[in-house]
RODO-2510 file (C-alpha; in nm, 4 decimals, decimal comma):
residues 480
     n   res          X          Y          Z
     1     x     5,1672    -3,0220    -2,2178
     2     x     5,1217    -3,2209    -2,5438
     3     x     5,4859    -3,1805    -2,6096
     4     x     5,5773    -3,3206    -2,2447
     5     x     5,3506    -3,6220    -2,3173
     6     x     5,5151    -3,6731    -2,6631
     7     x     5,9021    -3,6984    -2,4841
     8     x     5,7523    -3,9159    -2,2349
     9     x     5,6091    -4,1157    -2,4781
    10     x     5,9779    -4,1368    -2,6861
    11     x     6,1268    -4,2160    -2,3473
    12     x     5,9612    -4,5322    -2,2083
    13     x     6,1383    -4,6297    -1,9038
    14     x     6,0360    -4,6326    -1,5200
    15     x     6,4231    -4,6466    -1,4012
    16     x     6,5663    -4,3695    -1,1710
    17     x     6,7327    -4,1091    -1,3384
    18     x     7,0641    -4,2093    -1,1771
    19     x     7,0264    -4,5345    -1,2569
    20     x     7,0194    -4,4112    -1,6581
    21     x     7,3182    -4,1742    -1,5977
    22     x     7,4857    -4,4810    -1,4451
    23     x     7,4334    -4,6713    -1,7250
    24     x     7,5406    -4,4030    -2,0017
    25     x     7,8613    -4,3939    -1,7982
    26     x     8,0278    -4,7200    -1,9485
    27     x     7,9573    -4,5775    -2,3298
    28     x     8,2504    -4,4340    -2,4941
    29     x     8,2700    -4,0805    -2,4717
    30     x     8,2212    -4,0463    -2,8614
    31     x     7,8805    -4,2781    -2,8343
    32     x     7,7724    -4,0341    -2,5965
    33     x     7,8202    -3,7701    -2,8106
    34     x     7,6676    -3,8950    -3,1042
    35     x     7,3909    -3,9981    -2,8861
    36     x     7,2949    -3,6533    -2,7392
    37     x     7,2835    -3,5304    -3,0973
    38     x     7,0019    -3,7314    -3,1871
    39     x     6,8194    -3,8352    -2,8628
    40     x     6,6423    -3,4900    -2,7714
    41     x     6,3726    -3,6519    -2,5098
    42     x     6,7617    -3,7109    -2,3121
    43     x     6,8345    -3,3562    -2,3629
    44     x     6,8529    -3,3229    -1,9322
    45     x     7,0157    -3,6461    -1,8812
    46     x     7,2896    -3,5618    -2,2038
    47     x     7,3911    -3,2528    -1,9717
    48     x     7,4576    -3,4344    -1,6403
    49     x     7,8584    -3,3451    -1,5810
    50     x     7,9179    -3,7182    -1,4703
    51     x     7,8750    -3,8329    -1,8186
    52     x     8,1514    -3,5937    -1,9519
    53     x     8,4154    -3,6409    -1,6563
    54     x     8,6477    -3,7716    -1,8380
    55     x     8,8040    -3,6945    -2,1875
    56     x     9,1501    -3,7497    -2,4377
    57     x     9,2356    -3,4370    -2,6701
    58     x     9,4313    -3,6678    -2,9029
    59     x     9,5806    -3,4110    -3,1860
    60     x     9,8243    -3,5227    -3,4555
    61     x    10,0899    -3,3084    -3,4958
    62     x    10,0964    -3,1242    -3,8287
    63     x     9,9171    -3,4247    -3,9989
    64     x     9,6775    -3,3934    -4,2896
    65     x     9,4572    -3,6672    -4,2974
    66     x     9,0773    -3,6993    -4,4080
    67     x     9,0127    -3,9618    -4,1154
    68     x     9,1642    -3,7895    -3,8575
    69     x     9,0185    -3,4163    -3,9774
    70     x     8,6659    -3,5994    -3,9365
    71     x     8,7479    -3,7052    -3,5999
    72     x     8,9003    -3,4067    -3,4877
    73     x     8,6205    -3,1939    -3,5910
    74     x     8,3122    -3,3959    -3,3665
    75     x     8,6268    -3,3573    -3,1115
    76     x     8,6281    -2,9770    -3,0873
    77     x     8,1861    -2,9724    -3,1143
    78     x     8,2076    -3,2119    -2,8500
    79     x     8,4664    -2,9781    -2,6287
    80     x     8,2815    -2,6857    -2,7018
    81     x     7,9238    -2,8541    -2,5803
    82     x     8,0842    -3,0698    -2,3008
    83     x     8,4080    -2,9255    -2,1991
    84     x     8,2885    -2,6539    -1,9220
    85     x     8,2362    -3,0456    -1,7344
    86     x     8,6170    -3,1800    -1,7613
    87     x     8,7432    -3,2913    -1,4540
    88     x     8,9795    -3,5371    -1,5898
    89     x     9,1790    -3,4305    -1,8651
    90     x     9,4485    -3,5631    -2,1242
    91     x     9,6340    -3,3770    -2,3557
    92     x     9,7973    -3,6559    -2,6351
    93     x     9,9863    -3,4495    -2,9207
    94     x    10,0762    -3,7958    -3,1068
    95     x    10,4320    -3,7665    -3,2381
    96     x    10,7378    -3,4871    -3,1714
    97     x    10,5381    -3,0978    -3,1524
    98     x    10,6826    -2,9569    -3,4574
    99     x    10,3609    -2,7583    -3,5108
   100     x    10,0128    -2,8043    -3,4067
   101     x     9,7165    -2,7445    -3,6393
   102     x     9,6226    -2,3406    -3,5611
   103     x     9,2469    -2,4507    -3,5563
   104     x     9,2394    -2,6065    -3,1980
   105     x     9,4101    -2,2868    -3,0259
   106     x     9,0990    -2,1242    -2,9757
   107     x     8,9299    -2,4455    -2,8691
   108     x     9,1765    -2,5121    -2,6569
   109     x     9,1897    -2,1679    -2,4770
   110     x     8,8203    -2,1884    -2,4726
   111     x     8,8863    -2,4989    -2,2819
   112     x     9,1252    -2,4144    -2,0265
   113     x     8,8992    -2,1001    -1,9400
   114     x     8,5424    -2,2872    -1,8433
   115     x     8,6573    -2,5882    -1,7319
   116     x     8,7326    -2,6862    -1,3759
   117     x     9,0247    -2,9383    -1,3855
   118     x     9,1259    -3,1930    -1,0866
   119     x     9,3611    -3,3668    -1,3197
   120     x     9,5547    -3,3037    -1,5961
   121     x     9,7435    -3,5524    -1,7861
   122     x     9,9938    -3,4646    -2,0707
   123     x    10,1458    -3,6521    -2,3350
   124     x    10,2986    -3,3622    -2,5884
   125     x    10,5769    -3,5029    -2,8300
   126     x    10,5584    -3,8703    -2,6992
   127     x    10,8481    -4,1061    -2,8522
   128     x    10,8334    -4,2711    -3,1687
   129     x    11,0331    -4,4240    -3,4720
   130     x    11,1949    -4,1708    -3,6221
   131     x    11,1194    -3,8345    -3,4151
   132     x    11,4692    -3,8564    -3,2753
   133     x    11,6050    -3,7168    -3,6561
   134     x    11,2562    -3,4764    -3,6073
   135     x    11,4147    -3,3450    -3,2540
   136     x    11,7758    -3,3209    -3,4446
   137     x    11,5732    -3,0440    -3,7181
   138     x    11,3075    -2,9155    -3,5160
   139     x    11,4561    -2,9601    -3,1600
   140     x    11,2143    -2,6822    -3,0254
   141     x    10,8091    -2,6532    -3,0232
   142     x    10,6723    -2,3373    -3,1972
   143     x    10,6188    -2,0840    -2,8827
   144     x    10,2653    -1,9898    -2,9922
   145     x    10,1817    -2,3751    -2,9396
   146     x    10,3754    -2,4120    -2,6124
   147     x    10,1583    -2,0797    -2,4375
   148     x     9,8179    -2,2042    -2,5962
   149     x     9,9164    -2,5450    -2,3868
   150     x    10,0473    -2,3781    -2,1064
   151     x     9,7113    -2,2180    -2,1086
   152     x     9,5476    -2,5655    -1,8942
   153     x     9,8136    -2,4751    -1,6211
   154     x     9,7724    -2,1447    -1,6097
   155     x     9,4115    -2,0850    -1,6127
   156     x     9,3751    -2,4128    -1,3450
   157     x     9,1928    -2,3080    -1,0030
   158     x     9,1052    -2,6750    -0,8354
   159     x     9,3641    -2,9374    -1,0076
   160     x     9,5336    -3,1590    -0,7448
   161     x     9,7024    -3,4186    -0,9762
   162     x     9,9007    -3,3398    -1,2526
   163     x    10,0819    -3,5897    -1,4866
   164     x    10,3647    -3,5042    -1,7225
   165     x    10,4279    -3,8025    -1,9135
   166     x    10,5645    -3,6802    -2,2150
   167     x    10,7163    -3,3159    -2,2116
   168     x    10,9430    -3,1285    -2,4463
   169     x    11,2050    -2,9987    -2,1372
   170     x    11,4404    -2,7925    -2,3009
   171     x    11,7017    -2,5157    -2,1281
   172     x    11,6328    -2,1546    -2,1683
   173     x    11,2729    -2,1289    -2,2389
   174     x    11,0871    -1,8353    -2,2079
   175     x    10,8605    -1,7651    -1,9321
   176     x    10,5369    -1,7956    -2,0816
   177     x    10,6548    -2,1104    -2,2033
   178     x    10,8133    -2,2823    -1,9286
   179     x    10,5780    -2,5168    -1,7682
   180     x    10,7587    -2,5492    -1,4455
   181     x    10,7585    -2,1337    -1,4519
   182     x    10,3938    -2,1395    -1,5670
   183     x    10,2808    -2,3933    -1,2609
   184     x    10,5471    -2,1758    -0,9946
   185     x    10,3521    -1,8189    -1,0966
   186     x    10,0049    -1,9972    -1,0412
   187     x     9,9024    -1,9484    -0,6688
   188     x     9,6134    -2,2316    -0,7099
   189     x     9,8623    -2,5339    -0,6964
   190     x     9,9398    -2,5404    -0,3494
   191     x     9,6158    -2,7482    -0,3491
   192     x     9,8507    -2,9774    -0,5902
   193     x     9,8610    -3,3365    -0,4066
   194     x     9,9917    -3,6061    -0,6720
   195     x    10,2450    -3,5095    -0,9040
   196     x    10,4161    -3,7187    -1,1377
   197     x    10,7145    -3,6116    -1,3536
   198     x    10,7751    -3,8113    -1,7082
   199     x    10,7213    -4,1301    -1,5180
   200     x    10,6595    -4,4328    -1,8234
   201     x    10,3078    -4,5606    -1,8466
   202     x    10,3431    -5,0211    -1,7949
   203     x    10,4130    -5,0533    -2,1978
   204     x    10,6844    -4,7918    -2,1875
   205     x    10,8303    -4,9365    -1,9039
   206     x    11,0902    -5,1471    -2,0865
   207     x    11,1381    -4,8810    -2,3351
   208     x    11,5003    -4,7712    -2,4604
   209     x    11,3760    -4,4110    -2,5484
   210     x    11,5759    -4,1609    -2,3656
   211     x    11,3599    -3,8334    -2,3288
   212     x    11,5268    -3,4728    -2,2205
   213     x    11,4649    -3,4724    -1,8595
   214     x    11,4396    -3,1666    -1,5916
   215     x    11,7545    -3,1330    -1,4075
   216     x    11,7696    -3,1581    -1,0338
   217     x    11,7494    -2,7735    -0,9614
   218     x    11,4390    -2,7348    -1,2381
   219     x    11,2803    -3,0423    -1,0608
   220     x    11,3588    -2,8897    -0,6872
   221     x    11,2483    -2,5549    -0,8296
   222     x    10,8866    -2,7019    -0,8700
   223     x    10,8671    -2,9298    -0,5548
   224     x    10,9516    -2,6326    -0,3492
   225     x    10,6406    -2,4043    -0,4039
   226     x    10,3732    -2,7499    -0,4030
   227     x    10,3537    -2,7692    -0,0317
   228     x    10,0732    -3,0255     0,0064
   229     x    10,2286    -3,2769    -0,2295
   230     x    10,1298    -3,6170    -0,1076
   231     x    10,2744    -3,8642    -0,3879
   232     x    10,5497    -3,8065    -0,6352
   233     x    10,6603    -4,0518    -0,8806
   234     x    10,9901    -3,9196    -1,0560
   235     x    11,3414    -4,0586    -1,2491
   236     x    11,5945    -4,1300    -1,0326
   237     x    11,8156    -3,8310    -1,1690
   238     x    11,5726    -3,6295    -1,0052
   239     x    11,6180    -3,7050    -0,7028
   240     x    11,8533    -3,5411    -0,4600
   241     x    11,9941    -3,4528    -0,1307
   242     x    11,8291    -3,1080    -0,1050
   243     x    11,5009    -3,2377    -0,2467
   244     x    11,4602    -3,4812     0,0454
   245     x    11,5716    -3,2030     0,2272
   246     x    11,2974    -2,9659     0,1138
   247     x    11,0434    -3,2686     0,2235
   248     x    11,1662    -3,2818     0,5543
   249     x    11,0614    -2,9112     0,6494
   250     x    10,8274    -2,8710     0,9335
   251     x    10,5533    -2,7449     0,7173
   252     x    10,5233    -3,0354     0,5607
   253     x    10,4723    -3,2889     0,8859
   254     x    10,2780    -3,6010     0,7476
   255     x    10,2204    -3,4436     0,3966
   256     x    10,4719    -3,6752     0,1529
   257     x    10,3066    -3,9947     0,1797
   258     x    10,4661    -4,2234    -0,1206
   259     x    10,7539    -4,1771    -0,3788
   260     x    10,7582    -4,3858    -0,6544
   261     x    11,1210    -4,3607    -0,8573
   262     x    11,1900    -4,4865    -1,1801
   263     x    11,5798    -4,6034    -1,1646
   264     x    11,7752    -4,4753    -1,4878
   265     x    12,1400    -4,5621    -1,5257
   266     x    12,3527    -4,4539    -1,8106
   267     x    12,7276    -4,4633    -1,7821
   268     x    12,8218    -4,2665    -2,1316
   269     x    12,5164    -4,0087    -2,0302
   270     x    12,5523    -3,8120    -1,7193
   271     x    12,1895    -3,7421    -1,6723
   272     x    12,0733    -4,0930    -1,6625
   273     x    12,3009    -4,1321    -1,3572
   274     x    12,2181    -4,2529    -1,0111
   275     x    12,2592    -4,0134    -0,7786
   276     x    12,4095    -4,0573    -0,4119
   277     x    12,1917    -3,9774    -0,1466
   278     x    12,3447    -3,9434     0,2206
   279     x    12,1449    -4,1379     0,4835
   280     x    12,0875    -3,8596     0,7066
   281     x    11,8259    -3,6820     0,4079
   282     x    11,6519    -3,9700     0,4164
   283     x    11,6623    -3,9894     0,7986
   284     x    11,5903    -3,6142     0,8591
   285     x    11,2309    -3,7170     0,6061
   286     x    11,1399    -4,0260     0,7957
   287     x    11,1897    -3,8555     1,1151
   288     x    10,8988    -3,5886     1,0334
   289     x    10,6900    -3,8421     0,8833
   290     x    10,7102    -4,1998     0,9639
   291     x    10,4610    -4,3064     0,7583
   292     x    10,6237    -4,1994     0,4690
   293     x    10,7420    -4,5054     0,1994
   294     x    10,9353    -4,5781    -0,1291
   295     x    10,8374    -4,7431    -0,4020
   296     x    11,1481    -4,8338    -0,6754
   297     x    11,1117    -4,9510    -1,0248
   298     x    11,4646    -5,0720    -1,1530
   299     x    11,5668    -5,1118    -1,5409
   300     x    11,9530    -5,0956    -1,6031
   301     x    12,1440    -5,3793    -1,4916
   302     x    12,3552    -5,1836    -1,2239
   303     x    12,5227    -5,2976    -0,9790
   304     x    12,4295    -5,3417    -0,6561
   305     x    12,7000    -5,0891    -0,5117
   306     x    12,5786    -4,8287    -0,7761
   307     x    12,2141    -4,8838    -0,6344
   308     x    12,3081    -4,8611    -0,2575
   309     x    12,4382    -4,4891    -0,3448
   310     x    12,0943    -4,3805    -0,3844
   311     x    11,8384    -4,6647    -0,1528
   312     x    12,0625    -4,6616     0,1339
   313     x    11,9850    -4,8202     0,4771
   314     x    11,7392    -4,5552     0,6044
   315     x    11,5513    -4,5286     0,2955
   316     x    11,1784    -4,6582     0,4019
   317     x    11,1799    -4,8806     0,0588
   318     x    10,8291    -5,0680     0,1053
   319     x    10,8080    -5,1904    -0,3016
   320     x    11,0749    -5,2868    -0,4815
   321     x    11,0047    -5,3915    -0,8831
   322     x    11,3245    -5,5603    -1,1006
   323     x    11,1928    -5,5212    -1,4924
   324     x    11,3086    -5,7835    -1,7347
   325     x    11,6231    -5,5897    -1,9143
   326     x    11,7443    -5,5129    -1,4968
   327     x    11,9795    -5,7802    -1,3020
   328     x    11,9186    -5,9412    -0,9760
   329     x    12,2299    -6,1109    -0,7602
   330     x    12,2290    -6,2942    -0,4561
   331     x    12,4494    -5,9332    -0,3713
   332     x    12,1478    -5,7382    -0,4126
   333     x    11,8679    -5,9481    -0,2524
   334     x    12,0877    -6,0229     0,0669
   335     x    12,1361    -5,6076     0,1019
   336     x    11,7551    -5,5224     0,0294
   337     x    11,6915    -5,8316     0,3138
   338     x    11,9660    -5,6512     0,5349
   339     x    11,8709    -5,3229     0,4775
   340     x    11,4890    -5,3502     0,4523
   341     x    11,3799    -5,5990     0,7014
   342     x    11,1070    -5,4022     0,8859
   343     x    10,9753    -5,1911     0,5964
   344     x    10,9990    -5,4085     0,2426
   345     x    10,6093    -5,5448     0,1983
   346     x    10,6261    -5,6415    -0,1568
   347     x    10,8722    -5,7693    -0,4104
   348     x    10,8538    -5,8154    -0,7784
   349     x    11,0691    -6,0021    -1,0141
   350     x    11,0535    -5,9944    -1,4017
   351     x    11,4341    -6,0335    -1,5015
   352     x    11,6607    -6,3535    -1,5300
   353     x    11,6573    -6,5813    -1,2109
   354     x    11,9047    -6,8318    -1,1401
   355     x    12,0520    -7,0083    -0,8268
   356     x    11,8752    -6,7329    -0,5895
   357     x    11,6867    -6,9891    -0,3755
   358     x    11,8399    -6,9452    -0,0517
   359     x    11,8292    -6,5391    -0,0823
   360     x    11,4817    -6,5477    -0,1788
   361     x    11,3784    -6,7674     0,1144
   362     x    11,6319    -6,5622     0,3570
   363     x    11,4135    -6,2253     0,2706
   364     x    11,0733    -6,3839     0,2849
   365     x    11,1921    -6,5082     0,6377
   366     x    11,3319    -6,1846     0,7844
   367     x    11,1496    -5,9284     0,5865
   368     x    10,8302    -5,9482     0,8159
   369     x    10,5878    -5,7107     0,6706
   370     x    10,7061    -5,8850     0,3267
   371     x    10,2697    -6,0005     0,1952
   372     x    10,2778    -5,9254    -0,1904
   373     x    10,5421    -6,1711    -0,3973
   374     x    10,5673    -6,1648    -0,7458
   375     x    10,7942    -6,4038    -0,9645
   376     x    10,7252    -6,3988    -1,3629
   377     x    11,1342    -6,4403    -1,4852
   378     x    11,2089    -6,4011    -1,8428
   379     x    11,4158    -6,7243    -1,8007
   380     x    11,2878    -7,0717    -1,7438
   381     x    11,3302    -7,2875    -1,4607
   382     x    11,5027    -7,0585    -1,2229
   383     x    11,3672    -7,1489    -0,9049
   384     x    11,3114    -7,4688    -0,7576
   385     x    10,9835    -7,6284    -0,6515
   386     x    11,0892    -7,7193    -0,2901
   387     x    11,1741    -7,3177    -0,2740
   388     x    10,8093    -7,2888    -0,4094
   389     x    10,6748    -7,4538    -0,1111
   390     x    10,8980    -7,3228     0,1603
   391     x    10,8322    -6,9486     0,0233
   392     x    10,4326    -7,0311     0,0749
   393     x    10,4935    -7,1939     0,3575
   394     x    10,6375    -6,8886     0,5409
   395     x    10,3449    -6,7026     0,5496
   396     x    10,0343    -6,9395     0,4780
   397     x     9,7188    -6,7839     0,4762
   398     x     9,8970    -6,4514     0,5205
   399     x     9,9466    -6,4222     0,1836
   400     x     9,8014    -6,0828    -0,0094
   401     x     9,9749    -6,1760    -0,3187
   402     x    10,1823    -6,4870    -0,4401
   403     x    10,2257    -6,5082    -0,7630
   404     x    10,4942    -6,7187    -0,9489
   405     x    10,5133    -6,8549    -1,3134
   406     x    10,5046    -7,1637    -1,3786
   407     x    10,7612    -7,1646    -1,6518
   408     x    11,0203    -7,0031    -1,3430
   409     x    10,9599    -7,3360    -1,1420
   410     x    11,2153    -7,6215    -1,2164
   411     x    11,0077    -7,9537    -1,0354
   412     x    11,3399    -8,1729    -1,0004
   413     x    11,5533    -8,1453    -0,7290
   414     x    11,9025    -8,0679    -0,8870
   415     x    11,8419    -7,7621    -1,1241
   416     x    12,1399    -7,8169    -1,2941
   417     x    11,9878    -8,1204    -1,4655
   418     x    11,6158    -8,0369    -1,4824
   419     x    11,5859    -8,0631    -1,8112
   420     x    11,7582    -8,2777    -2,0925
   421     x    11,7087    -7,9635    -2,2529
   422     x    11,8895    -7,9399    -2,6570
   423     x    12,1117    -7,6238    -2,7476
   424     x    11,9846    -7,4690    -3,0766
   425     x    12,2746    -7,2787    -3,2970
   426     x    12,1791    -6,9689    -3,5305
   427     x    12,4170    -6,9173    -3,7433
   428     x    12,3068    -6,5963    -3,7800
   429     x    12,4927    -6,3630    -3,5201
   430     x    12,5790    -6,7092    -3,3400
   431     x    12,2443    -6,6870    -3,1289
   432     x    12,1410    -6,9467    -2,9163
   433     x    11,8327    -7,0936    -2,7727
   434     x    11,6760    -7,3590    -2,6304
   435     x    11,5031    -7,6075    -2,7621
   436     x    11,2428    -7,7564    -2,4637
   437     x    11,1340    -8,0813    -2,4252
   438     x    10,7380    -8,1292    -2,4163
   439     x    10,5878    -8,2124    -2,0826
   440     x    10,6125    -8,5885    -1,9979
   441     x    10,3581    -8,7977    -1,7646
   442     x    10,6375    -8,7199    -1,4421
   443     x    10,6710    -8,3955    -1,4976
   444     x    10,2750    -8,3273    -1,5015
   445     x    10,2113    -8,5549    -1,2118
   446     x    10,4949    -8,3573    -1,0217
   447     x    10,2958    -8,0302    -1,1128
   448     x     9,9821    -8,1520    -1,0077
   449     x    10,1250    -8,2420    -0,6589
   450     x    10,2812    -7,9213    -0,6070
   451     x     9,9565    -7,7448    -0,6879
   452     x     9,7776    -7,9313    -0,4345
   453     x    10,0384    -7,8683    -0,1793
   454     x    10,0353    -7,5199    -0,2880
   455     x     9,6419    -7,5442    -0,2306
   456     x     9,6959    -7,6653     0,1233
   457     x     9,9333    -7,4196     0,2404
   458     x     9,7857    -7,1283     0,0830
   459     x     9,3929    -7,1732     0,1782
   460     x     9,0909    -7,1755    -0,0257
   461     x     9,1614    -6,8579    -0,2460
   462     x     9,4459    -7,0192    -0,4092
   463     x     9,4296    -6,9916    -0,7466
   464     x     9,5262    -7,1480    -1,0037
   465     x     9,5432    -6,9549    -1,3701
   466     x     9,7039    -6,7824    -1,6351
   467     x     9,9716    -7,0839    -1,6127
   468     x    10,0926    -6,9458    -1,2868
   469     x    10,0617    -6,9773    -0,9295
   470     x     9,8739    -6,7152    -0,8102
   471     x     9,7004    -6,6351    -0,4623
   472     x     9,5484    -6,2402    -0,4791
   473     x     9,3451    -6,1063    -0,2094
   474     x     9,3382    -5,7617    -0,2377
   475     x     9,2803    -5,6523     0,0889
   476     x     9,4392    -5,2916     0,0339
   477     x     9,4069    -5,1788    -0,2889
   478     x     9,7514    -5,3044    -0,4220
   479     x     9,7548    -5,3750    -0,7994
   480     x     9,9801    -5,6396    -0,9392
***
């Protein structure tokens, strides 16, 4: 009784206990750690799964280093004291697998048997400068690494999302270490509704780093025994006729909801090409589930007959995303305005933009269901400010997203002389740039007045930030 009294005592606080758990929530994971070891009177509250949902295995591959040791050690006390409560977890082997420490295979086969996963994300061997010559000397992962990995897959009985970000796929693996093999044998993954296949994290996006991918059969292979599959996000290599095919089956009526593809293009590499996808696949998948959509992220600059072999006109593309090192023509936006009237409901543009005025406000016109626009070009001055205006003007106060950089918006009315801009030489690989002239009296008054017609058109939640022109009301859950 005395010792009851005493923990109150230590513990002076009237607040629910899941109003404390609530609060211990937004600690980092290694503060909560470190404060379970000390706190005893929280002994109950230290042991609540909530506060251990989530956790990062981050192991350095083959590394000796006094630092990370330390770190790694409270890592595998904390896994062995928390881990049965993992419902969320990453695996980050920093650097190419050429041989991870022995010590964490038994914590890590301790881990895979007492936990009960829902998601599993893995980053083994992610990119960096100078694995490529690694790959080149050590191109495969020792096998008894590979199974004690493996082991998270194997021994999963609830996981519905998993996420390979970064995966060693080599040919002619052996079963126990083929993760596609290892997630086929398991009978648990039909439950398996979001799966996501080395698709690049936002600060990989623009990355040049060409990883080993699964081939088309490997990737079909997997799709074909995860019958509840809801959302995939995959490279466009991936993709192919019989996939769409294998969506379209009768067993999986309103299953597939979204597919997110990453376009690749690579001329000198075959398996960075875009494949061509007949209409009637996409056709026979939109018949047995209209509410199915497509979601594309584009890179290469490819042309827009190359792109039409894969998105073509009864693809239900609802997102379409052009990254700054991609290429936009007045080609491509009339055929995603022609081809993508009724389903395209948001566009995003991050590469150079030039002269595409009329396109732009030809799409916002006719695509209907068109709410979310994004506009943050890598060049300047791209887009005129009349174009601005008639582009917010088409949908008003109907608006979810409208977002345009202010450095994209040229506020004269002949682009071609909108600024008395000066060419810069480098001598230096004969680089050029351009030298801009700092903002004069007209040009801030003629910002100001676009604002405040911007303002007008747009309705009270226009904002005005972040040196762009932004109006966000997320209605549904879409994420810039």
């Amino acid at each position: 009784m005395e010792e009851n009294e005493c923990q109150q005592r230590l513990f002076l606080t009237d607040l629910p206990m899941e109003i404390i758990i609530h609060i211990l929530q937004f600690l980092p994971l290694s503060s909560k750690y470190r404060a379970s070891m000390v706190c005893h009177s929280m002994y109950n509250i230290f042991n609540d799964p909530e506060l251990w949902r989530q956790y990062e295995v981050c192991i350095e591959s083959d590394k000796d280093n006094d630092s990370i040791t330390i770190e790694e050690h409270d890592a595998k006390i904390l896994i062995s004291k928390f881990g049965k409560y993992f419902k969320i977890l990453t695996i980050n082997i920093c650097g190419h697998l050429i041989g991870m420490p022995k010590d964490w295979h038994p914590v890590l086969l301790k881990l895979s048997n007492q936990c009960s996963l829902e998601k599993l994300i893995l980053k083994v061997g992610p990119y960096y400068p100078g694995s490529e010559s690694l790959r080149k000397k050590i191109p495969r992962p020792p096998k008894e690494d590979m199974v004690v990995l493996l082991s998270l897959i194997r021994n999963a009985k609830r996981i519905k999302q998993l996420d390979i970000q970064y995966w060693p796929f080599l040919p002619d693996y052996h079963e126990d270490q083929d993760i596609i093999k290892v997630i086929v044998r398991n009978p648990t993954f039909h439950r398996l509704e979001h799966l996501s296949i080395l698709w690049p994290d936002s600060r990989q996006m623009l990355s040049v780093y060409q990883p080993t991918l699964p081939n088309r059969r490997m990737v079909l292979e997997l799709v074909s025994h995860l019958k509840n599959i809801k959302s995939l996000r995959l490279r466009s290599t991936m993709l192919s006729n019989d996939l769409l095919k294998e969506f379209a089956h009768c067993e999986r009526v309103d299953k597939l909801q979204l597919m997110k593809i990453y376009v690749t293009h690579g001329k000198s590499n075959p398996q960075f090409h875009i494949p061509f996808i007949n209409p009637s696949s996409w056709k026979c998948l939109t018949d047995i589930n209209p509410n199915f959509s497509v979601n594309c992220w584009v890179i290469p600059r490819v042309q827009a007959a190359v792109l039409s072999n894969m998105l073509t006109f009864d693809c239900p593309l609802s997102r379409v995303v052009f990254l700054e090192w991609s290429r936009v023509t007045d080609l491509m936006l009339e055929s995603i305005t022609s081809k993508y009237s009724k389903t395209l409901k948001r566009f995003e543009l991050y590469c150079g933009l030039k002269n595409y005025d009329n396109s732009l406000i030809r799409m916002v016109e006719e695509c209907t269901s068109l709410k979310h626009l994004v506009i943050k070009s890598c060049t300047w001055y791209g887009l005129q400010y009349r174009t601005v205006i008639k582009l917010a003007a088409s949908r008003g106060s109907g608006w979810k997203t409208f977002l345009i950089d202010e450095k994209n918006v040229s506020i004269v009315d002949n682009i071609d002389h909108a600024e008395n801009d000066e060419m810069v030489d480098h001598i230096e690989n004969k680089l050029k740039g351009i030298a801009i002239d700092p903002e004069n009296d007209d040009r801030k008054m003629k910002r100001m007045e676009l604002k405040e017609s911007l303002a007008a058109i747009l309705g009270s939640e226009f904002d005005d930030r972040r040196k762009a022109l932004i109006i966000y009301r997320n209605k549904d859950g879409v994420q810039i």
